[in-house]
C-alpha positions in Angstrom: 91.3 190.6 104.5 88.4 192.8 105.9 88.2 196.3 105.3 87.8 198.0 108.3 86.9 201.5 108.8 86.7 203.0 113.0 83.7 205.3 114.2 85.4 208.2 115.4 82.4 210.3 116.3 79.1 210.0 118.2 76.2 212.1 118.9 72.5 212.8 118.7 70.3 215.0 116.8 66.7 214.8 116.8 66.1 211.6 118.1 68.8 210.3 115.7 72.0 208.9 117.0 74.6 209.7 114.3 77.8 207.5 113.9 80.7 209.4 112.1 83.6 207.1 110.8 87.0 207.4 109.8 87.2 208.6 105.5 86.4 205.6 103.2 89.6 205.7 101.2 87.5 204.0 98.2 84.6 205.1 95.4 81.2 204.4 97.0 78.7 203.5 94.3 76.7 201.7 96.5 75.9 201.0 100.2 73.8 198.7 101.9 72.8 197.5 105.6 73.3 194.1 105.9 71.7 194.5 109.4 74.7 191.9 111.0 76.9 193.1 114.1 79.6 191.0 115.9 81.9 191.5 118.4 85.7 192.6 118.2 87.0 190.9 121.6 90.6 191.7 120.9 89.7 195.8 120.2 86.9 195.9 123.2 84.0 197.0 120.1 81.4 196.0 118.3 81.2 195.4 114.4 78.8 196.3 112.5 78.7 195.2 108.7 77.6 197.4 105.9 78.0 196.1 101.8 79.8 198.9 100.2 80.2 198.3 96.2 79.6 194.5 96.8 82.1 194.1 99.4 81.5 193.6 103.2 82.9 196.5 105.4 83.3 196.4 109.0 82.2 199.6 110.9 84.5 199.7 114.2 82.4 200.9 117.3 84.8 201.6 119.6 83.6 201.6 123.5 83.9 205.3 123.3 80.8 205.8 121.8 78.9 202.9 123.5 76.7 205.2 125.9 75.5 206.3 122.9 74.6 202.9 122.0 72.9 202.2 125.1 70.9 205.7 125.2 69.8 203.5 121.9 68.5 200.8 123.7 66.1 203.2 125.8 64.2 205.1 123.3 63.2 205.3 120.2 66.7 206.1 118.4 67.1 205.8 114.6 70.7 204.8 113.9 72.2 206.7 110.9 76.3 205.8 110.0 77.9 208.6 108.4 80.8 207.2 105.8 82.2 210.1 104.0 79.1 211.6 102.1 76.5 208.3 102.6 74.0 208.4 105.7 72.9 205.0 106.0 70.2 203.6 108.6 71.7 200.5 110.6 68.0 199.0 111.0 69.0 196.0 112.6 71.7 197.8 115.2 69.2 197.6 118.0 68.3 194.0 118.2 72.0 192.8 117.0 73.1 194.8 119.9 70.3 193.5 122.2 71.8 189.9 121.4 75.4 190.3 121.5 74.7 192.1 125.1 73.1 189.0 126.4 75.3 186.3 125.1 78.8 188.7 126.4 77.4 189.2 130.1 79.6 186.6 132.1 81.0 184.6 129.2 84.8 184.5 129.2 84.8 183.1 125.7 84.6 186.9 124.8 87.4 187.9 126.8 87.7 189.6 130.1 87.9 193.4 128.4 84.9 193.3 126.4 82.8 191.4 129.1 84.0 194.1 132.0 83.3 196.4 129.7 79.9 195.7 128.1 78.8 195.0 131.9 80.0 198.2 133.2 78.6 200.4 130.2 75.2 198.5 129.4 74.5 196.8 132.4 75.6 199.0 135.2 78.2 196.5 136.8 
């Protein structure tokens, strides 16, 4: 089973979008981007992965904070998730989320949610 922690806050601070999740309940000796993100049809998020002590950990990103994300997409926006006491930079949360955008817009495969939704939020449908 996947350990799955949920971004519960969003916001920006000089020109860096900050993620905030949910309290790790584990040690961290270690984290690491792996700079993967997939989709979450069934929760209407996106996923993206970080190694935490040699483990992968999904990070939840509800749609609540997805104008965030797309504010993101716009300018020149370093991504920074907060888990606990770790700021890490998701370097690769701009192009993963540039893909998965493309490939949801009008596929059903994804489900009706997450394609109304990613259309409405990102794309302005």
């Amino acid at each position: 089973m996947q350990k799955r922690i949920e971004v519960t806050k969003s916001y920006t601070e000089e020109n860096t979008l900050y993620l905030q999740t949910e309290e790790f309940t584990k040690p961290i000796d270690h984290i690491e981007d792996t700079m993967q993100m997939i989709t979450d049809s069934d929760n209407v998020s996106f996923i993206y992965i970080l190694d935490i002590n040699d483990d992968f950990v999904y990070i939840s990103i509800p749609d609540h904070a997805w104008p965030n994300l797309k504010e993101v997409l716009h300018t020149d926006y370093t991504v920074v998730v907060v888990v606990n006491e770790h700021k890490v930079e998701l370097k690769g949360l701009k192009e993963e989320l540039e893909y998965l955008i493309g490939n949801i817009e009008g596929n059903t495969n994804y489900g009706e949610a997450m394609v109304s939704k990613v259309e409405e939020v990102f794309l302005g449908k």
